[in-house]
Structures are given as structure tokens and as C-alpha cells.
C-alpha positions in Angstrom: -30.1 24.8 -33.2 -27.8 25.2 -36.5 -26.6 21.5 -36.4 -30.7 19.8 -36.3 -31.1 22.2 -39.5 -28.3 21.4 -41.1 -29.1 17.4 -40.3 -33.1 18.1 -41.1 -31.9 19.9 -44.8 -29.6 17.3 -45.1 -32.5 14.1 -45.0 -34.2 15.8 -46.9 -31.9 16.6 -49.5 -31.2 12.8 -50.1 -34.8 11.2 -49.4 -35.5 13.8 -52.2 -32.7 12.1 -54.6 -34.0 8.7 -53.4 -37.7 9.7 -54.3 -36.7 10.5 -57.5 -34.1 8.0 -58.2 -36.8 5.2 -57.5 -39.8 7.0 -59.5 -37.4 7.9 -62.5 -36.3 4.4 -62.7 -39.9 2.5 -62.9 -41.1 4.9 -64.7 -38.2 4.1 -67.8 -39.0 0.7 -67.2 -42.6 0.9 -67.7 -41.8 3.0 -71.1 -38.8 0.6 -71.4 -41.7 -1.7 -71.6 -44.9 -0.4 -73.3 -42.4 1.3 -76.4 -44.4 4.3 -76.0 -44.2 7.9 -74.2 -47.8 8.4 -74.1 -49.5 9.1 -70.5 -52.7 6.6 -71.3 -49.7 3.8 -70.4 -48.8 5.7 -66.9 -52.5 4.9 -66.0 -52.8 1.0 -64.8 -49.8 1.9 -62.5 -51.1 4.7 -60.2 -51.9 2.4 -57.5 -48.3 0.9 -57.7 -46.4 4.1 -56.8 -48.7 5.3 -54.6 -47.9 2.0 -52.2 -44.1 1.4 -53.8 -43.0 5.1 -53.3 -43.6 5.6 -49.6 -43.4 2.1 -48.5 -39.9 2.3 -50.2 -38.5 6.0 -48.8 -39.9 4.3 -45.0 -37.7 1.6 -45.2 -34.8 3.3 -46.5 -35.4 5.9 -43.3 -36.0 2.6 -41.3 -32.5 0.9 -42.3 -30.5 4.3 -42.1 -29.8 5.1 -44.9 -30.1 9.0 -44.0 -27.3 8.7 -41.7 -24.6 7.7 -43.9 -21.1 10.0 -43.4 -20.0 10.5 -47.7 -15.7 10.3 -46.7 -16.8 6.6 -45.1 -19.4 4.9 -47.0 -17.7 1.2 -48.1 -18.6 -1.9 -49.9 -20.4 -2.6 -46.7 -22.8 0.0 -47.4 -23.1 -0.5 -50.7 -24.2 -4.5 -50.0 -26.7 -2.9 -47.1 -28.1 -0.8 -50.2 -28.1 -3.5 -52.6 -29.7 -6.5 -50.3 -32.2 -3.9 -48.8 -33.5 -2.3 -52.5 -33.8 -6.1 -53.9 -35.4 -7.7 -51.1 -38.1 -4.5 -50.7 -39.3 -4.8 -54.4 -39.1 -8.7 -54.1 -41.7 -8.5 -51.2 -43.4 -5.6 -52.6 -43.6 -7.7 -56.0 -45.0 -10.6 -54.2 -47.8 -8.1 -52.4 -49.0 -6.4 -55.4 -49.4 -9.7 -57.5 -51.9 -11.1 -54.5 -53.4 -8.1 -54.4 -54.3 -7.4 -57.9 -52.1 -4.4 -58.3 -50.6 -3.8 -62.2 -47.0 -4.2 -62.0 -44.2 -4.9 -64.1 -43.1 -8.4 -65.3 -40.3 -9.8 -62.8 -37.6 -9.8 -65.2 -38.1 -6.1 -66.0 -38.8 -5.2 -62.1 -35.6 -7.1 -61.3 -33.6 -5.4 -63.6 -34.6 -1.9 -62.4 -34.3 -2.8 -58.6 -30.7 -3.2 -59.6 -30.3 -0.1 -61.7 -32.1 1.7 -58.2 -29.9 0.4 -55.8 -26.8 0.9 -58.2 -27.9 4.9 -58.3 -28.9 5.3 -54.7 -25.8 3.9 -54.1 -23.9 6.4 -56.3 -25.5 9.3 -54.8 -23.9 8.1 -51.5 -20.4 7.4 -53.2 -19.7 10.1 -55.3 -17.0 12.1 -53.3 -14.8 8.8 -52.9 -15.8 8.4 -56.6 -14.5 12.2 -57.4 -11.0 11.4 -54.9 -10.7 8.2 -57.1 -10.3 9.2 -60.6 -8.9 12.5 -59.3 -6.0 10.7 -57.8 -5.6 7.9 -60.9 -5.7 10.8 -63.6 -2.7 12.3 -61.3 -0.8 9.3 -61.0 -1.0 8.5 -65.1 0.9 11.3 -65.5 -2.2 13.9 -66.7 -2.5 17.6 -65.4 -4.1 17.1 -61.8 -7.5 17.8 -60.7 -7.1 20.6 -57.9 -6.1 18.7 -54.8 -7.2 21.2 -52.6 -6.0 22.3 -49.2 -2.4 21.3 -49.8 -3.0 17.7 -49.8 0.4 15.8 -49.4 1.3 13.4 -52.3 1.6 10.5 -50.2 3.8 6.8 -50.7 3.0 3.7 -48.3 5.6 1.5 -48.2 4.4 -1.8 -47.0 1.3 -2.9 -49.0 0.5 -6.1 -46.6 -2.5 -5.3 -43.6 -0.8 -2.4 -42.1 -0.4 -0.7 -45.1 -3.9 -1.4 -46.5 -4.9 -0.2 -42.8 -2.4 3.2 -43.7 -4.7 3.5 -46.9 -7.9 3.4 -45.7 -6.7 6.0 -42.7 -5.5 8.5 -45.3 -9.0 8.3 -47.2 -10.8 8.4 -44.4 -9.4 11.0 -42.4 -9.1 14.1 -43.8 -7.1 16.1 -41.0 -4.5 14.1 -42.4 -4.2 15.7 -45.5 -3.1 13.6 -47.5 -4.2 11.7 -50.9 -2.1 8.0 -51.1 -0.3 7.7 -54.3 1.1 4.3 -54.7 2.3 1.7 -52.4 5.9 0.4 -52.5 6.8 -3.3 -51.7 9.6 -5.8 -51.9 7.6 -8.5 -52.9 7.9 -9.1 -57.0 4.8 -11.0 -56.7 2.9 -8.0 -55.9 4.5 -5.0 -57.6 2.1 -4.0 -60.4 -0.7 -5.3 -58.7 -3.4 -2.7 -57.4 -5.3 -2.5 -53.5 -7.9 -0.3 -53.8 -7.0 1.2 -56.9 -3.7 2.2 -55.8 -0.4 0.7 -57.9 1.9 -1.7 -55.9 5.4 -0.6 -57.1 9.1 -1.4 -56.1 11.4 -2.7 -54.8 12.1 -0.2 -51.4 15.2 0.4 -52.5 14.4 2.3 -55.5 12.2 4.8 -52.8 14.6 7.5 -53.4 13.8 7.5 -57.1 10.2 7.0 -56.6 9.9 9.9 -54.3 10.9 12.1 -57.4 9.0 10.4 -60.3 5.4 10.9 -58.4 6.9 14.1 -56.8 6.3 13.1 -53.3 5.7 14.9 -50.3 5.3 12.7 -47.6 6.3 8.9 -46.9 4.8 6.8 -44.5 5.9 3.1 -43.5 2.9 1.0 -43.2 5.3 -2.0 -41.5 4.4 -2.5 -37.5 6.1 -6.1 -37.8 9.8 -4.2 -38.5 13.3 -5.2 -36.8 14.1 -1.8 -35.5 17.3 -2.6 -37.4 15.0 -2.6 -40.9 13.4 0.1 -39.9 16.6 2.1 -40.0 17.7 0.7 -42.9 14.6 2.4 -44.3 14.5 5.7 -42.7 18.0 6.3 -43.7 16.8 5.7 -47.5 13.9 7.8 -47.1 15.9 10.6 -45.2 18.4 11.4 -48.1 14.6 13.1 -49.6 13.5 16.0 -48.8 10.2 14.4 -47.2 8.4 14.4 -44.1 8.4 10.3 -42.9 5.6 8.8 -40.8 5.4 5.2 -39.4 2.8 2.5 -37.4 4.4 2.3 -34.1 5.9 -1.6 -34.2 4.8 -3.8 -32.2 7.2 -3.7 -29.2 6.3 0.1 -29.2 2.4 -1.0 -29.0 3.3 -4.0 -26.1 4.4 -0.8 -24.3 1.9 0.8 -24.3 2.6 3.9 -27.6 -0.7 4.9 -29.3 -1.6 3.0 -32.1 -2.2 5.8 -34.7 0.6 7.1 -37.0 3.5 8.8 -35.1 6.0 11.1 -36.8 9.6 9.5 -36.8 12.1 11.4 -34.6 15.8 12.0 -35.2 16.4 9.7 -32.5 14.2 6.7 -34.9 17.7 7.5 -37.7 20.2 7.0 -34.9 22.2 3.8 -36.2 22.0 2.2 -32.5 21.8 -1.4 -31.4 18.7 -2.7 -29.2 19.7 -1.8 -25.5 18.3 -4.9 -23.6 17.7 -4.6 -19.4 17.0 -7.2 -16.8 13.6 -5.7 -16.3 12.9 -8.3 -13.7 16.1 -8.0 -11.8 15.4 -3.3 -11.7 11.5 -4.3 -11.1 12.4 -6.2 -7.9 15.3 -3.8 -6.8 12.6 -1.0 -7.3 9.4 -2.7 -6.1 7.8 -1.6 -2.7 10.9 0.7 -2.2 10.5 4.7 -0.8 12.9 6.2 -4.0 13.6 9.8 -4.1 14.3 11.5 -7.2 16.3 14.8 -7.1 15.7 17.3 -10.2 12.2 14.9 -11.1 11.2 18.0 -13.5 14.2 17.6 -15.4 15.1 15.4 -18.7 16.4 12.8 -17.0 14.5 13.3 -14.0 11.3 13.2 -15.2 12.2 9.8 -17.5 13.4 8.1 -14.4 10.4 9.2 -12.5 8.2 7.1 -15.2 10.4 4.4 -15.5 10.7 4.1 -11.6 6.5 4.0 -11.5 6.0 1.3 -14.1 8.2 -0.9 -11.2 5.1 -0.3 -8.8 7.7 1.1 -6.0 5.7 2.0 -2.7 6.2 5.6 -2.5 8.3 8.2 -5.2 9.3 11.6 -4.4 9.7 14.1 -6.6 12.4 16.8 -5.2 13.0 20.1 -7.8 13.5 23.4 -7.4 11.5 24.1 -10.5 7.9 23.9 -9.9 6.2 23.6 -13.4 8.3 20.7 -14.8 7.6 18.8 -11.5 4.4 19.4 -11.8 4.3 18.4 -15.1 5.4 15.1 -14.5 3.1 14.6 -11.5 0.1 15.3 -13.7 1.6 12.9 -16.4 1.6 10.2 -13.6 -1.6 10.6 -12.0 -3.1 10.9 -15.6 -1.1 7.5 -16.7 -2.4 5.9 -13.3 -6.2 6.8 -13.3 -6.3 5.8 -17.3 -4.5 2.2 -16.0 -5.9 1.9 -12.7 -8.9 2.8 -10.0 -6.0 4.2 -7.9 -2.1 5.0 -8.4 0.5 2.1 -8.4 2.3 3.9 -5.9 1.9 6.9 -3.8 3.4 10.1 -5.3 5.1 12.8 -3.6 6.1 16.1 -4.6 8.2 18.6 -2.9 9.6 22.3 -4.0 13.5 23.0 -3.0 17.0 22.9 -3.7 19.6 20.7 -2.7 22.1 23.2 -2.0 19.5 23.8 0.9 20.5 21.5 3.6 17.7 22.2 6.1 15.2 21.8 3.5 17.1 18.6 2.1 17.0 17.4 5.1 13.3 17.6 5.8 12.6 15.6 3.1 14.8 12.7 4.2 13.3 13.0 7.8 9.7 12.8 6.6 10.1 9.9 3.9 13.1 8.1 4.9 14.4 7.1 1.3 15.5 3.9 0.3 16.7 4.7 -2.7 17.9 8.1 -4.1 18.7 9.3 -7.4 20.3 12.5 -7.5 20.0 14.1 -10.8 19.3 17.5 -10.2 22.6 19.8 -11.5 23.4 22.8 -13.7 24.2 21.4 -17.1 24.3 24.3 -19.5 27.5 24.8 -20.6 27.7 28.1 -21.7 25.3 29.3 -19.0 27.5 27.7 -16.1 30.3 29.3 -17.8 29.0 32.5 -16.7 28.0 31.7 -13.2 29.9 29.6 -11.7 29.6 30.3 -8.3 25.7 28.2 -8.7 27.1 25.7 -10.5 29.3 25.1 -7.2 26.9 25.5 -5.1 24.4 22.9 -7.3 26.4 20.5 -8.4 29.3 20.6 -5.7 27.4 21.5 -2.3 23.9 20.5 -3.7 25.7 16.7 -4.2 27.2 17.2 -1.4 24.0 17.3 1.2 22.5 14.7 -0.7 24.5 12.3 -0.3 25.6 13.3 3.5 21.9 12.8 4.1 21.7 9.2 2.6 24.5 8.2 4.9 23.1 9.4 7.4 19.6 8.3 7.0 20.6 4.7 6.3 19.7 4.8 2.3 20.4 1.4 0.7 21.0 3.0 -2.9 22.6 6.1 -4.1 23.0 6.8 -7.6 24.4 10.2 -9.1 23.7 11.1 -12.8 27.2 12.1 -14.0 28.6 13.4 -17.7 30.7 12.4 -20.1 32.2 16.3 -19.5 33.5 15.8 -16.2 36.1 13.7 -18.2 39.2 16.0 -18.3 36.9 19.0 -18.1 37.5 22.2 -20.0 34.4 23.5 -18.6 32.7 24.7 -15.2 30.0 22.2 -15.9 32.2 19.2 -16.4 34.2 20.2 -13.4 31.8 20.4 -11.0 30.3 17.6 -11.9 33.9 15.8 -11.7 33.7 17.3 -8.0 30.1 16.3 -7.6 31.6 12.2 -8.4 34.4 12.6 -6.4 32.4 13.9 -3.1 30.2 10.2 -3.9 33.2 8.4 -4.0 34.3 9.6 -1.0 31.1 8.8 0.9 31.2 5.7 -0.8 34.1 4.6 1.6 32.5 6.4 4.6 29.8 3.0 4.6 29.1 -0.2 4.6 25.6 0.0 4.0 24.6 2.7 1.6 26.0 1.6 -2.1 27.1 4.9 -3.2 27.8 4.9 -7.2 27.2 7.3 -10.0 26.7 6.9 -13.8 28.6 9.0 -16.3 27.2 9.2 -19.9 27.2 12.1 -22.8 24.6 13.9 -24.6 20.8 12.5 -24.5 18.7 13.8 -27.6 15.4 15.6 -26.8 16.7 17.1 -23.2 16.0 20.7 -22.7 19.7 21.5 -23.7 19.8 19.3 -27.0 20.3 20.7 -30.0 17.5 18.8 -31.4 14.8 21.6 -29.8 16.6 24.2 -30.6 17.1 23.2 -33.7 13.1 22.0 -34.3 12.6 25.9 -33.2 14.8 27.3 -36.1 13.4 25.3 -38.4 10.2 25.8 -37.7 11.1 29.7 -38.1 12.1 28.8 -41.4 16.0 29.0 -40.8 18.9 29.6 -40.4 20.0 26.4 -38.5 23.2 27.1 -36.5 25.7 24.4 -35.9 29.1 25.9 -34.3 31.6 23.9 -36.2 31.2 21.9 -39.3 33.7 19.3 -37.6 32.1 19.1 -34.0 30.8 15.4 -33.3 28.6 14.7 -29.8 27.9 11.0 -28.2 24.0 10.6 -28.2 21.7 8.5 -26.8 18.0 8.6 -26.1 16.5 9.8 -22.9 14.8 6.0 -22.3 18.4 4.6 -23.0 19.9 6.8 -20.7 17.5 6.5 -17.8 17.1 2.1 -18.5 20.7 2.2 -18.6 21.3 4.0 -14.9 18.3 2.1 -13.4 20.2 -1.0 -14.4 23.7 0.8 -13.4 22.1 0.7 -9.7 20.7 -2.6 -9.7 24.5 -4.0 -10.1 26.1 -1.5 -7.7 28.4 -2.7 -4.4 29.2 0.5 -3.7 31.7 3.2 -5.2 31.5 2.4 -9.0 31.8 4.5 -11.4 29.4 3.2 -14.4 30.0 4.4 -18.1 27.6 4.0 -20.6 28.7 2.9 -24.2 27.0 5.8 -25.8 28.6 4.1 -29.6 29.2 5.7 -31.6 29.6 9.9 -32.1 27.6 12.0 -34.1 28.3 14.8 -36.7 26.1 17.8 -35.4 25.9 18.7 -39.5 24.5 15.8 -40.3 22.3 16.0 -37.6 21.0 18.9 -38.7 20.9 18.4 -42.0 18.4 15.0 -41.5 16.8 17.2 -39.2 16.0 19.7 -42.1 15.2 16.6 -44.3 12.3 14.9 -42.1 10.6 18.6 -41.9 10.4 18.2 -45.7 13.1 20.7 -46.5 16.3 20.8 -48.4 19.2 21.7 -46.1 21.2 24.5 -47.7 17.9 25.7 -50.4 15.0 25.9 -48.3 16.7 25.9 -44.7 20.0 27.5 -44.2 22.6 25.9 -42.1 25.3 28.7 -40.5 28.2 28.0 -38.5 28.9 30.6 -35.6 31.9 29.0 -33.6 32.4 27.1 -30.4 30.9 28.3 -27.0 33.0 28.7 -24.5 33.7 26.1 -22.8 32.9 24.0 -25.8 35.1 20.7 -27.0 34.9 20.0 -30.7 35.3 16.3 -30.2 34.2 14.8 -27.4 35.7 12.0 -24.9 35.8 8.2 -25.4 33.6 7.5 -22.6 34.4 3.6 -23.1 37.8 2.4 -25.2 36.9 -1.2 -26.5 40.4 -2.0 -27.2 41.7 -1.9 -23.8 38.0 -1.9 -21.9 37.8 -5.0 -19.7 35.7 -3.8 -16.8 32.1 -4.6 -18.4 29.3 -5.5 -16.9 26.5 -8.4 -17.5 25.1 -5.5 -19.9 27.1 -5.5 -22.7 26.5 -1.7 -22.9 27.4 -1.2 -19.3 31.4 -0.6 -18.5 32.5 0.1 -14.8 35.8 2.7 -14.5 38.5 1.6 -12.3 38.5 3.7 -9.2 40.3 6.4 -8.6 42.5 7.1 -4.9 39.9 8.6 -3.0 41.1 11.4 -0.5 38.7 13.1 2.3 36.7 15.7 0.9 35.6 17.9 3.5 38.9 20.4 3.4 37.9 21.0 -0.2 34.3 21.3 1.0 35.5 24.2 3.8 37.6 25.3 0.9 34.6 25.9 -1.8 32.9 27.6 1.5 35.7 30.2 2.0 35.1 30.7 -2.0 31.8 31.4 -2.2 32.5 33.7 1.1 34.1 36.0 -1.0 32.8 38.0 -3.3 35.1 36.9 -6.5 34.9 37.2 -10.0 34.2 34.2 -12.7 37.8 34.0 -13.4 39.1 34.0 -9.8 36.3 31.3 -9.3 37.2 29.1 -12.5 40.8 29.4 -11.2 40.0 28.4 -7.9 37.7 25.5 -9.1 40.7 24.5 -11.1 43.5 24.1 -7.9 40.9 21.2 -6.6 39.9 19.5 -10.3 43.5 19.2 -11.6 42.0 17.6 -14.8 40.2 21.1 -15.5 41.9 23.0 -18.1 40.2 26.3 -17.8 41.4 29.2 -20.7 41.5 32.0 -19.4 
């Protein structure tokens, strides 16, 4: 097989170096010695190489020195080379003096033991020797030695363990392409110092500047003990560069559970957000040993509240979409997350194909699991798409709500939670105004029962969902541009898909029934700027490298957003500070406007003629026609 020959050559190769590294080194010292290059002087010592030479390339086989890999031989190496070359010729000395054999005085046979191990050693180092002065030569300022393969020009800020740990990582590991350039620290007790050969300069604040003197390409923060409010602080420095930014997961991230190796930073990592702390205890005991169906599980939100709900060891979650590979995505993800974790899965997982606008099939799922809990999040939420059929987005959001939540009365649920949006306030879209429909049809049940707490949760965008901008605009960049932003004024709420989905789990651990929750989503976002950081963290200059083009509103499109929650006149929070409850709304029967939507989809009308329609039940909805 190819990979024994190559191993085979490749012993060979180096027990050849070794053979000749020791026998050219005793024999300088015997001519070292004797002051003479005449062969009558070679004589007396036959008998010493012939033991010496393969005693000493057996032991070298023996300790392993043949199976050293170049990129990670270390000073530990280099001490097992050392100790093992001294102590062999010590106890080879002390053998051939009570045997008889000629040698060389001690002193001299000292001193080349050293110069042996120092070469044998050499052989073993010189590609790390190579990278070294390759990279110091760079960083002085001279014409580079040939990188090769596009290595990054790389800055660690942090020089303390987990930046060290960053260093030996990048040296190490050649798929990450990378060759470490300096580190950069706050502490003035360090900066001009060296770790490894690389310069400790600073302060952090100066990264900007630094970034353009060594012509960086790539930063990574070697801090895992950051505030996530530090960490910020110095992504948002970095950001204003046109470099690609890597970090150590903190710590928190590594308590939950992220992998440990370097992790690109996100958009959502340069979102100027506080901390969003839960009573983890108080959802983990509303969720634990609970039946909890999950409408839309292959969803964004869906999916997130699927893992969420697991990690609270519930007894049985059922995953209800209509889409079969992003519910089977998440399945897999679970089962995957549960056999690494566990012998068996926390809880028992369920999944089941449909739609809630089917009633009969809706209703088979109830009969066979008998929910305690439901979330409903499965809707239309395009808004350009829903603008053009409307009729689904009725029958989804509207009658699809509708079943659900007939069926949890009916069934005895404890919980029922819709996922709202921030666009069914005041709608000017078919989205936001069946979803205003959808929370109206929950109210309404909400007063049908004494049992079943029936509330929903109303927040705006979530970065990352499958109708963010931030794919799309990943996908444009990626194609090298142009990124297309519809309005240089048009600002979006964002928040994180965890945040969203911690935020509604906690939402239905404080609901009596009939609330409408609204999630402080802080505050709003230039989609520009977005972009234009986006374009920034791929290493790009927005407006040279990666075109940004503005093509207009959709339809159906607001420029700015709603207030979800006014803190001046907001009084209705919650024991979460980023939790607000809306007063409620006169609640009427719904179940003429139900026949009523029936009669519309009955007949065969146009978009308009629907959207008009839609607009005599949701007042709020200003539809343009």
C-alpha cells in the first residue's frame, strides 16, 4: 500500500540523516582530537563505531524517534532527543572503558554528544525553523519569504493562555491557513515583550491602526474570560477593518455546551444587546415531564424551541410541520445531541407530517398524544410572498390558528402559546394581518376557558431565520456582490433566534391566560449598516470590493418599523425586565368572521378582492391598493 511506502522511505530517509549525523560528528572529534586528517588515526577506533553506530540508530528506533510529525515537534521533543543522545553515549562511554575499547576522552565525547543531539534535533525542526525566520523577516518590515497557499496575516489579541493556546493552534494546524503576526494586549507590562517569538504590541485600541501597519488579514480574539459587553466593545473596533474576525468561544458559551475550537463571529456577536437573563429553573419545571407539541418544529423558531424544550427533559415532544426535510432536520439534530449525551434520549421524540389548516389531521395528533402544552408557530411569514397569495396566508395563519387552538380547548391543554410579530401591529401587509387575526382568534379562546391559558408572544425580526436578510445577504456576498438593501433609511428590530425562543418559553411560564407578551427587541437596526459589517467580517470593503445597491421597498414593506414596547409610558412589565405584557384588547366572538373567511375562500377572488376583504375584519390593516 502507498501509505507503508511512503512511511518505510520516510524511516529511512531520517535513520540515514541520523547515521550520518552521529558518524560525521565523532569522526570531527577524533580529528578535532589527534590534529591530523590522516587515516592511520581512524584505526584504534573501528571497534567503537562498529558497537556505537547500531547500538545508537536501535535506540533512537526504540524511543521513536522515526515517528515524529515536522509541523509538531516541541521543546518536548527536543529534551526527549537531548536526555536520550547524552545518557546513550554516557552508558556507551562507561561500556567501552570496561571493555577495553579506544574511545575519546570524556570531555571531548561530551561535547560531541551535544553537538549530535543539537543536529538530530535540527533535522526534526527545520520546517518550524523555516516558518520562524520567514515570519520575523516579514514582520521587520523586509520583502517576505513566499507564504504560500494564501496564508492569512494573522493578529491575536489577548496574549495571556488563550492566546498562547490561539498561537500554538495557528502553527500547528495548517488547514487554518494562517501565519500569527503579533499579539496585541492592554497590559503595558507586556507590550514589547515576545511569546514564542512573536511581538506583544498595543494597547487594543490602537487595533485599527495595527491592522494596516502589518497589513492584516484576519484577527482573532484569543480572550474566553470576556464580558460579552467587552467583547463587543472589541468587535465593533475590529469591524470598522476590512478583516475576517475569529474568537475562543467564552466560557458561558463552553458551560453550554459550544465546541471549543475557534468559531467565526456572527453579525449577531456585533449586535450592541444587553445579557437576556431567564428563570431557567422556573421554564425547566413548567416544561419537565410535560407532552408539548410544537407546530412548524422545522421552522426558525420552531426548530430553536424544539432544542430548547429538550434540554428541559420534557416526557414526550412532537414535532408537527408540513415541511418534511426541516423536521427532519431537527429530529436528526436531537437524536444526534441525545446519543452523544446519553445511552438513550432525554425524552421521547415524535414527528408527524401535516398542516394545521387540516383539521382532521390536526386533530389526530391531539387524539393520539394528548398535549399539555402547545406552541403554535407554524405561519406564512414572507412578506412579499404572502402578498401574492393571500388566500394561504388565510388559510395558515387564520384557519390554521384557528384549529389549533379549537383543539387545545377542547383537549384540555394546560398551555397555549402563539408566536406572533411585531407586523401584525397596524399592519400594512397580508402577513401582519393575518397574523393580527391569528392573535385575535387566541384571545378569543382565551375567554372561552378556565383551564387552558391561552396567550401569544409578539416580537420583530430574528437574525439568521430563513427570511433574514443576513442569508441572503451571506449568499450575495459570497457571489461577490452586489448586496441589495431596499432603502438606505429602512431600520428593522432584531434579535437572535435563542433570544427569541428563551424569551417566549419564559413568556409561557408567566401566562394566566389571554396576554399578549411583547418582547423588548431594543433597539432598531440600519439594514446599511448591517450590511455593510456584514461585508466587513467577510474581509471586504463595502462599496470597493462588494457593491451595496438599493432597489426599493417590497410591497408590503414599512421603512420603519413599530415600537413594539414604549418605555416612556410602558408600565405593564413583567419579572423579566425584557418582557412587557399589552393591555388587552375588547374581545368579540370570532366565529362570524371565521364563516366569513369561509365564504371568502369559497369564492374564487382575486388578491385584491381578498386583501380588501381581509381588510373589512383587521381595521388596523391599511392595504394600498
Amino acid at each position: 500500500m502507498k501509505w507503508i511506502r511512503r512511511r518505510v522511505m520516510r524511516v529511512i530517509r531520517y535513520m540515514t540523516f541520523d547515521f550520518l549525523i552521529i558518524l560525521s560528528v565523532h569522526l570531527f572529534a577524533i580529528i578535532t582530537y589527534n590534529s591530523s586528517f590522516e587515516s592511520p588515526i581512524f584505526a584504534p577506533y573501528e571497534t567503537f563505531f562498529l558497537i556505537m553506530l547500531p547500538t545508537k540508530m536501535f535506540l533512537f528506533f526504540l524511543f521513536k524517534f522515526y515517528h515524529f510529525v515536522l509541523d509538531y515537534v516541541g521543546l518536548e521533543d527536543v529534551f526527549k532527543i537531548g536526555i536520550t543522545v547524552v545518557v546513550a553515549n554516557l552508558i556507551l562511554f562507561g561500556f567501552f572503558k570496561m571493555g577495553g575499547i579506544h574511545t575519546l576522552p570524556l570531555s571531548l565525547y561530551f561535547l560531541a554528544s551535544l553537538f549530535e543531539a543539537l543536529a538530530i534535533a535540527a533535522v526534526r525542526l527545520w520546517k518550524r525553523i523555516v516558518n520562524y525566520l520567514q515570519r520575523v523577516y516579514s514582520l521587520r518590515g523586509g520583502t517576505p519569504i513566499p507564504e504560500g497557499n494564501g496564508r492569512k496575516r494573522t493578529l491575536i489579541i489577548g496574549s495571556g493562555s488563550g492566546g498562547v493556546m490561539v498561537l500554538k493552534e495557528l502553527r500547528h494546524n495548517l488547514e487554518l491557513n494562517a501565519i500569527p503576526i503579533a499579539f496585541v494586549d492592554d497590559d503595558v507590562n507586556k507590550i514589547g515583550e515576545y511569546i514564542k517569538g512573536v511581538e506583544i504590541i498595543g494597547p487594543i485600541a490602537n487595533i485599527n491602526h495595527f491592522i494596516d501597519q502589518y497589513d492584516i488579514h484576519e484577527v482573532i480574539i484569543g480572550i474566553a474570560n470576556l464580558s460579552a459587553t467587552r467583547m463587543r466593545e472589541i468587535l465593533e473596533l475590529v469591524s470598522r477593518s476590512n478583516v475576517t474576525i475569529r474568537r475562543l468561544p467564552l466560557m458561558k458559551e463552553i458551560e453550554e455546551g459550544s465546541p471549543t475550537q475557534l468559531v467565526e463571529v456572527k453579525i449577531e456577536d456585533l449586535l450592541n444587546r444587553d445579557e437576556i437573563h431567564l428563570d431557567i429553573e422556573g421554564i425547566r419545571n413548567f416544561l419537565a415531564e410535560k407532552t408539548i407539541l410544537v407546530t412548524g418544529a422545522g421552522g426558525s423558531i420552531g426548530s430553536e424551541l424544539c432544542r430548547q424544550i429538550y434540554q428541559q427533559k420534557p416526557k414526550r415532544l412532537v414535532l408537527f410541520d408540513i415541511y418534511e426535510n426541516g423536521v427532519y432536520d431537527i429530529q436528526m439534530e436531537l437524536l444526534r445531541h441525545a446519543f452523544k449525551h446519553d445511552d438513550e434520549p432525554q425524552c421521547e421524540i415524535v414527528v408527524r407530517i401535516g398542516s394545521v389548516y387540516n383539521a382532521t389531521r390536526l386533530e389526530e395528533i391531539f387524539a393520539a398524544y394528548h398535549p399539555d402544552i402547545v406552541f403554535h408557530a407554524a405561519a406564512y411569514k414572507h412578506v412579499p410572498l404572502m402578498e401574492d397569495s393571500p388566500m394561504e396566508a388565510i388559510r395558515t395563519n387564520g384557519f390554521g390558528t384557528y384549529n389549533t387552538a379549537k383543539l387545545a380547548l377542547q383537549y384540555g391543554v394546560q398551555n397555549f402559546v402563539l408566536v406572533s410579530s411585531d407586523k401584525a401591529v397596524r399592519p400594512t401587509n397580508v402577513m401582519g394581518a393575518t397574523k393580527r387575526f391569528a392573535e385575535r382568534i387566541v384571545q378569543y379562546f382565551a375567554t372561552q376557558s378556565s383551564t387552558t391559558r391561552f396567550s401569544m408572544v409578539r416580537f420583530g425580526n430574528v437574525l439568521g431565520s430563513n427570511g433574514s436578510v443576513v442569508p441572503l445577504f451571506k449568499k450575495q456576498i459570497l457571489d461577490g456582490g452586489p448586496v441589495t438593501v431596499t432603502h438606505p433609511e429602512i431600520t428593522r428590530f432584531f434579535m437572535t433566534i435563542p433570544e427569541a425562543v428563551g424569551l417566549i418559553l419564559q413568556s409561557a411560564v408567566y401566562s394566566s391566560g389571554g396576554e399578549v407578551f411583547i418582547l423588548d427587541m431594543g433597539e432598531p437596526v440600519k439594514i446599511r449598516e448591517l450590511a455593510e459589517k456584514m461585508i466587513r467580517l467577510s474581509g471586504f470593503q463595502p462599496g470597493v470590493d462588494i457593491k451595496i445597491e438599493y432597489v426599493g421597498l417590497r410591497p408590503g414593506e414599512k421603512l420603519y418599523e413599530e415600537l413594539l414596547v414604549n418605555h416612556q409610558t410602558a408600565h405593564n412589565r413583567t419579572d423579566n425586565k425584557r418582557i412587557f405584557v399589552e393591555p388587552k384588547d375588547d374581545v368579540r366572538p370570532i366565529e362570524e368572521d371565521m364563516k366569513w373567511f369561509a365564504s371568502v375562500i369559497d369564492h374564487q377572488l382575486s388578491n385584491e378582492e381578498i386583501k380588501a376583504a381581509l381588510q373589512t375584519i383587521i381595521t388596523t390593516y391599511h392595504h394600498e391598493h
